[in-house]
N, C-alpha and C positions, 0 to 999 in steps of 0.2 A: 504494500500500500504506500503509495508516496505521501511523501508530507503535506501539507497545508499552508505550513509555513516558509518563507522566504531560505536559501539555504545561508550558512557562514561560508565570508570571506577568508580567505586565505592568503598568505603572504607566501612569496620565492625565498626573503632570506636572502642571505648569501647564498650565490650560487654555487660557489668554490667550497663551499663548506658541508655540513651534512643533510642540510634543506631540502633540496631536493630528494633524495633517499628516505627521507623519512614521510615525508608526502606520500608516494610511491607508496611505502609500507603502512601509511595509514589509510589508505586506500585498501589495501590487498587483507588488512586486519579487521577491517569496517564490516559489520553486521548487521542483520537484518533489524529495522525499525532505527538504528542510527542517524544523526541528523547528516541530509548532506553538506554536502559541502564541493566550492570549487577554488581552483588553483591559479592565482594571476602569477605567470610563468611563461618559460619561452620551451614552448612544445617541442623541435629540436631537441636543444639541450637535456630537458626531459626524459624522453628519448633514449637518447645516449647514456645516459646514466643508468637507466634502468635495463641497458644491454650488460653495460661495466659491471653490473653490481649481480645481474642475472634476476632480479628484480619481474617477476610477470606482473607485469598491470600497465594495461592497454593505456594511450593517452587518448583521451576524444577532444578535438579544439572543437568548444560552444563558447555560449552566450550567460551570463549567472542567470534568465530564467529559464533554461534549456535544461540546467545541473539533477535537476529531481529523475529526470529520463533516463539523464546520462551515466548518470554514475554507479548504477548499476550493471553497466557495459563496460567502464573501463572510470580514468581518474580523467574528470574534467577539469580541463584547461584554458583559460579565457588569457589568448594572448597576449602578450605586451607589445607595445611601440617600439621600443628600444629594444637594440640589437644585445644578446647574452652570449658571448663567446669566454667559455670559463672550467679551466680545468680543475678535478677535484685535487684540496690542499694546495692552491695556488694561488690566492687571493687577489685581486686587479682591480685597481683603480679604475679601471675603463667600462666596468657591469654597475658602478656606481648609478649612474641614472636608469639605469632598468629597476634597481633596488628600492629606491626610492620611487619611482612612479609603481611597482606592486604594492607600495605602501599607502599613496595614495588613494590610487584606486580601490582598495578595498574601503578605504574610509569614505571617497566617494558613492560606494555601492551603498554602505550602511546606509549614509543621508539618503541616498534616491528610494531607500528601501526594496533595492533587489537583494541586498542582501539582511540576516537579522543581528547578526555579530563580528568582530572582526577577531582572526586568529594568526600571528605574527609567527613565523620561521626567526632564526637565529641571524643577527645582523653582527658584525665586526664593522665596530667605530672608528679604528682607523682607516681602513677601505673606505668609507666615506669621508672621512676628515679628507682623506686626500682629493678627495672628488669634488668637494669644496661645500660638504655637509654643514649645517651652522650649528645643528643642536649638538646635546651631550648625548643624548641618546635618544630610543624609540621614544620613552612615555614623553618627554619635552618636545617631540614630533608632532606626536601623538595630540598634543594640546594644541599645537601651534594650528594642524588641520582642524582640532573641534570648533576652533572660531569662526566655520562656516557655519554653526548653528547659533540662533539665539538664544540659545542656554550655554549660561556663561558655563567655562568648563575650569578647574582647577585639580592636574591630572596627580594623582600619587597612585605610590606601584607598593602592591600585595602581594607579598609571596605565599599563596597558598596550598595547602593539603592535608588530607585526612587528619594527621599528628598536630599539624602547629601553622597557624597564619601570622604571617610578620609584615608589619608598617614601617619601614624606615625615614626618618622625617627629615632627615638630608639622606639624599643619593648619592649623584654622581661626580661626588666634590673632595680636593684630596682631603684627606682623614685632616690633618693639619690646619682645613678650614672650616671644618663642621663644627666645632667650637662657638667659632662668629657668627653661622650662618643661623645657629638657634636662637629664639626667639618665642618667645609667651605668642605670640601672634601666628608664626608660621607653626608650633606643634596645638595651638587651638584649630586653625582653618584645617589641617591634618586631621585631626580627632575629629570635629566633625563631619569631615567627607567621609569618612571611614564606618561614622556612627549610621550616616545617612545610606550609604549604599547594602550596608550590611543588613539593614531594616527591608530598603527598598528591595534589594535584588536577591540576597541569600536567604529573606525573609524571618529576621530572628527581630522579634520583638521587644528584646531590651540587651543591643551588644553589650559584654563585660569586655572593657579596653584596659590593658595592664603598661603602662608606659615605664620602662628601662630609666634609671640614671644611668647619666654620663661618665661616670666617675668610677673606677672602683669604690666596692661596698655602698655606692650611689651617695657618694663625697665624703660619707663617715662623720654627718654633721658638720661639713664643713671644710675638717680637717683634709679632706682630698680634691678639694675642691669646690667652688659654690652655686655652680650652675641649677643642682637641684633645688637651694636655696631663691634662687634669685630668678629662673626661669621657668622649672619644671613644676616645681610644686605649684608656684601662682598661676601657671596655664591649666594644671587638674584641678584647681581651686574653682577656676572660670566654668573649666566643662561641666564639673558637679553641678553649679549651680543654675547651668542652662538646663541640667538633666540627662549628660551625659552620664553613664557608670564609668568613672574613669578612676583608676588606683593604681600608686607610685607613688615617688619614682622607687622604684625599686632595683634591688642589687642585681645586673644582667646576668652573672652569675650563677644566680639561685634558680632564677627564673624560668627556666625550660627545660628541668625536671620533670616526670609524667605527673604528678600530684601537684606541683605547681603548673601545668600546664590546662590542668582539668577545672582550674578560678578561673581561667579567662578564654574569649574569643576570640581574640587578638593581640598580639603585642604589637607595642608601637616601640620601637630603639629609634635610638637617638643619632646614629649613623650607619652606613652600610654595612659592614661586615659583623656590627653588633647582632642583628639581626638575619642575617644570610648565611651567616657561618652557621648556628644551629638548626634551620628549618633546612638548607642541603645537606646536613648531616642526618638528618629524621628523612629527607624525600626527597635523595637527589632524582631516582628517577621519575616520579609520578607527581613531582609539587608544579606547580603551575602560576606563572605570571599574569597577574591581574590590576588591569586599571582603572581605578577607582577616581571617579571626582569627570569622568566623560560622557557625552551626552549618547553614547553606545556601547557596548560592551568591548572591551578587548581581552582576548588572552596568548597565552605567550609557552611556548616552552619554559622549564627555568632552567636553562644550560647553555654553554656558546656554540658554536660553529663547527667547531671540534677536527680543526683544518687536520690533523694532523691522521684522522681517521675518515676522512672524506674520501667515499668512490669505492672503500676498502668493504663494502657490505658489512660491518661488523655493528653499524649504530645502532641503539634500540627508540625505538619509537614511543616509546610510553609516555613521557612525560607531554607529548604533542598529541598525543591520542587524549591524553586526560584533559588536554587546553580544549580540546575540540568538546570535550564530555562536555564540561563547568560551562563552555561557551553558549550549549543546546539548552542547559541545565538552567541558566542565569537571563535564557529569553523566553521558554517556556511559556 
C-alpha cells in the first residue's frame, strides 16, 4: 500500500565519502510499510558505486512525487544540476556545488511540500570551506535556508537515541571560545526550542531538561570557576519560572550514568564534546542528528564521511536508517 503522505528528502552528502553506499543500503534494507523516501544525487555516480561496492539496488531517475511508485523498483533518484565527478576517499573541492544545491533542494522540497522531512548524508567542512562555503556547518545552513519561511527559525542540533539525547549550547566553536560564547540568553533561547519541539514533535508533555556545568564538579561553588554562578544557574532560574522543568547545573561527570540518565529527557552541555562524547559512546551506531528550532524537520546521521572506508562496502547503515525512522516518526 503506498503512503499518503509526501515522501522524505534526502541529501548526497559527500560524495567521496560513505553517502552514497549507504543510500544504496538503505534502500536495499527498506521494508514493507517504510516511509519512502528519494535521493537528490547524480544517478551516474550512483551507479558506479553501487557496481564498486557490489551493492544491488536499481537507480530509477524521477521526480519527488513519482518516489511512492518508485521505490519499490529500485532507489529513487531526483537528479542534480551540477556535474558529480568523485572518487571514493578522495574528497574534491570541485563536487562542492553539487553538495550544496542537494542540500538545498531538499529544503526546497520540504517548503513546496513534495517533500515531508529533510534527511542529511554526511558532509566534510572543509571540502566546502574550500569551495567557498560561508557556514560552520549543516544546522547554520540549515537556518540560513529556513529564512525562506515566515516562521522565524532558531536552528540547534540534538543528538538523539534510545539511551541519551544531548543539546549542546555552543557547537561548532573552538573549545577555547565556548566560555565567551555562553550567555543567560543564548542557553534560555536553547532551553526553550528544545522544550518546544520536544512537546511539539516527540510529543512529551512536560520535557525534564538536565543542563551540564561548565566546570569541573560544575565550578565547586565557585572554586572552579563561576560560570555556573553567574550564567547557568540564572538562565534555569528564568526557564523554571516560564515553566520550563529545567535542573543544574550539574557535574557532567555524574550525569550520564543509567540512573542519572532515567531524571531527564535531555541534556543540554555547555559545549561540544561535553555532550557528544557520551551519547557516541551509548549510540555510535543508531543515535541520530536532529534539528531543532526549524520550520521542518531534519535528521542526520550522527557520524562523518568516513573517507577512509569509502567504496570499501564495509559501512553500516544504521544510524541513516534510524535518521530516516525518527524522520517518518517526527511527521506522522
Amino acid at each position: 500500500m503506498l503512503h499518503d503522505k509526501p515522501p522524505l528528502a534526502m541529501t548526497m552528502g559527500d560524495p567521496a565519502g560513505i553517502g552514497p553506499e549507504l543510500s544504496l543500503l538503505a534502500w536495499r534494507e527498506r521494508r514493507r510499510g517504510d516511509a519512502p523516501f528519494f535521493l537528490l544525487a547524480a544517478p551516474a555516480h550512483l551507479a558506479a558505486i553501487a557496481r564498486r561496492t557490489g551493492i544491488d539496488a536499481p537507480i530509477i531517475e524521477t521526480e519527488p512525487s513519482q518516489t511512492a511508485g518508485a521505490i519499490e523498483r529500485g532507489l529513487p533518484v531526483v537528479p542534480l544540476e551540477n556535474p558529480v565527478e568523485a572518487e571514493p576517499g578522495r574528497p574534491d573541492a570541485c563536487n562542492g556545488e553539487a553538495i550544496i544545491e542537494s542540500i538545498a533542494r531538499a529544503v526546497s522540497a520540504a517548503r513546496s511540500g513534495e517533500a515531508r522531512a529533510v534527511v542529511t548524508n554526511p558532509i566534510a567542512k572543509a571540502v566546502l570551506y574550500a569551495a567557498g562555503f560561508r557556514f560552520p556547518g549543516h544546522t547554520e545552513y540549515l537556518g540560513d535556508l529556513a529564512k525562506a519561511w515566515e516562521e522565524p527559525a532558531f536552528p540547534v542540533m540534538m543528538i538523539w537515541s534510545e539511551a541519551l539525547a544531548v543539546v549542546p549550547v555552543t557547537i561548532h566553536i573552538p573549545l577555547s571560545e565556548a566560555p565567551k560564547a555562553l550567555s543567560v540568553d543564548l542557553i534560555v533561547k536553547t532551553a526553550r526550542m528544545v522544550d518546544r519541539d520536544l512537546r511539539a514533535r516527540f510529543g512529551l508533555a512536560q520535557p525534564r531538561l538536565a543542563l551540564a556545568g561548565l566546570n569541573p564538579h560544575a565550578g565547586e561553588g565557585g572554586a572552579m570557576g563561576r560560570e555556573e554562578i553567574t550564567i547557568i544557574a540564572p538562565a534555569i532560574e528564568q526557564l523554571r519560572a516560564e515553566g520550563v522543568d529545567a535542573v543544574g547545573p550539574l557535574p557532567a561527570d555524574t550525569m550520564f550514568h543509567a540512573k542519572a540518565r532515567a531524571r531527564y529527557d535531555v541534556a543540554l552541555t555547555m559545549y561540544h564534546d561535553q555532550g557528544l562524547i557520551p551519547v557516541k559512546t551509548l549510540a555510535f551506531d543508531d543515535g541520530v542528528n536532529v534539528t531543532l528550532g526549524l520550520p521542518f524537520v531534519r535528521t542526520s546521521p550522527d557520524h562523518g564521511t568516513a573517507f577512509d572506508i569509502a567504496g570499501k562496502g564495509v559501512a553500516n547503515p544504521a544510524s541513516l536508517i534510524a535518521a530516516l525512522k525518527l524522520a517518518d516518526r517526527l511527521t506522522r
